[in-house]
C-alpha positions in Angstrom: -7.3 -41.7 14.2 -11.3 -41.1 15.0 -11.0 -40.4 18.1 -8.2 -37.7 17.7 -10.6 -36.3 14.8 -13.7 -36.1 17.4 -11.2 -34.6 19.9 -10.7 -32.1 17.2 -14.0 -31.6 16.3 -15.3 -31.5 20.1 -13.2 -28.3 20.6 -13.8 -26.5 17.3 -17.1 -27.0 18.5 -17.2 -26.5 22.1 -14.5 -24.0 22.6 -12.5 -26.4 24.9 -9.1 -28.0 24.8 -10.8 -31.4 23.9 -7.2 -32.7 23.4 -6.6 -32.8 27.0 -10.3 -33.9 28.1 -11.8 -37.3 26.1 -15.3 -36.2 27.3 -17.2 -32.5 26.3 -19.2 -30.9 28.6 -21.7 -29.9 26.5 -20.8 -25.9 26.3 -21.0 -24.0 23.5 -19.4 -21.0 22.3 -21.4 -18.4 22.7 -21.9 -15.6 20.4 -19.3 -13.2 21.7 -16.7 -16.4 21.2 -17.9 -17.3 17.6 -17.6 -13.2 16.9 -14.0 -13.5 18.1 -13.1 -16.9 16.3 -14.5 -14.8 12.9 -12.6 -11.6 13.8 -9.7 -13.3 14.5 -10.1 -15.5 11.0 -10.6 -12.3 9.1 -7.5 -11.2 10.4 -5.1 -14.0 9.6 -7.0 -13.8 5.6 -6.2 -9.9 6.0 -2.6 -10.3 7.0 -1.4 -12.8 5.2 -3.2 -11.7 1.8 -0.9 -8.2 3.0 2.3 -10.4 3.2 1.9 -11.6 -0.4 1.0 -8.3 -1.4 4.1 -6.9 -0.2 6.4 -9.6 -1.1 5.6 -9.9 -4.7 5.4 -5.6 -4.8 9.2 -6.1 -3.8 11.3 -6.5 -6.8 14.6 -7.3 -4.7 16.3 -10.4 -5.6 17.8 -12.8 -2.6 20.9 -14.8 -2.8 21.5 -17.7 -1.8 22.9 -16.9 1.2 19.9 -15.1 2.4 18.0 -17.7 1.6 19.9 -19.8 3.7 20.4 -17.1 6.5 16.3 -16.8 6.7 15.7 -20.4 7.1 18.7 -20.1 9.9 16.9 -17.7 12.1 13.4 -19.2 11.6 14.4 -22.6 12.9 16.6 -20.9 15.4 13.2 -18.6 16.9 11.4 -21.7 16.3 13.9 -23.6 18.6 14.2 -20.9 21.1 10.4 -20.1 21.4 9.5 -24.3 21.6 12.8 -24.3 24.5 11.3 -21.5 26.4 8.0 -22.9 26.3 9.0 -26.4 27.7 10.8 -24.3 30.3 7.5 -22.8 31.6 6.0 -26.3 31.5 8.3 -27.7 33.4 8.5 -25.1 36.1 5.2 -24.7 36.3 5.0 -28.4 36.8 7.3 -28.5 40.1 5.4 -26.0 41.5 9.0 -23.5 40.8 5.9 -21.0 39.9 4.5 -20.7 43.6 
């Protein structure tokens, strides 16, 4: 479990995919990467603090079959995005990319 944490910590810190590399290379982000990192941060606060906004402005009640029909189509875009995904993986691969 320690060493996933310091693979973790390795690429908050570094700005590398540490997950796939057990040794860092010593780089940095520089200061155009941690102004991204915070402008991107500020932007997930921003929109999400907008989505609770919005859905507590709403006074719409759901049923309980759209309840159901939302959970429906967020595991089925869940399972389509994670299916298409593997599918560029595994073509890229066997080299079906080239």
């Amino acid at each position: 479990m320690t060493d996933r944490l310091a693979m973790y910590l390795d690429w908050a810190l570094y700005g590398e995919m540490a997950l796939f590399q057990l040794g860092s290379t010593g780089k940095r982000l520089s200061a155009g990467g941690w102004f991204v990192v915070i402008a991107l941060l500020a932007m997930l606060v921003a929109v999400i603090w907008m989505a609770v906004h919005i859905w507590n402005s709403v006074s719409a009640q759901m049923s309980g079959m759209g309840w159901g029909m939302l959970i429906l189509g967020v595991i089925f875009s869940i399972v389509v995005g994670g299916g298409l995904m593997a599918l560029v993986f595994y073509s890229n691969r066997n080299n079906y990319d080239r």
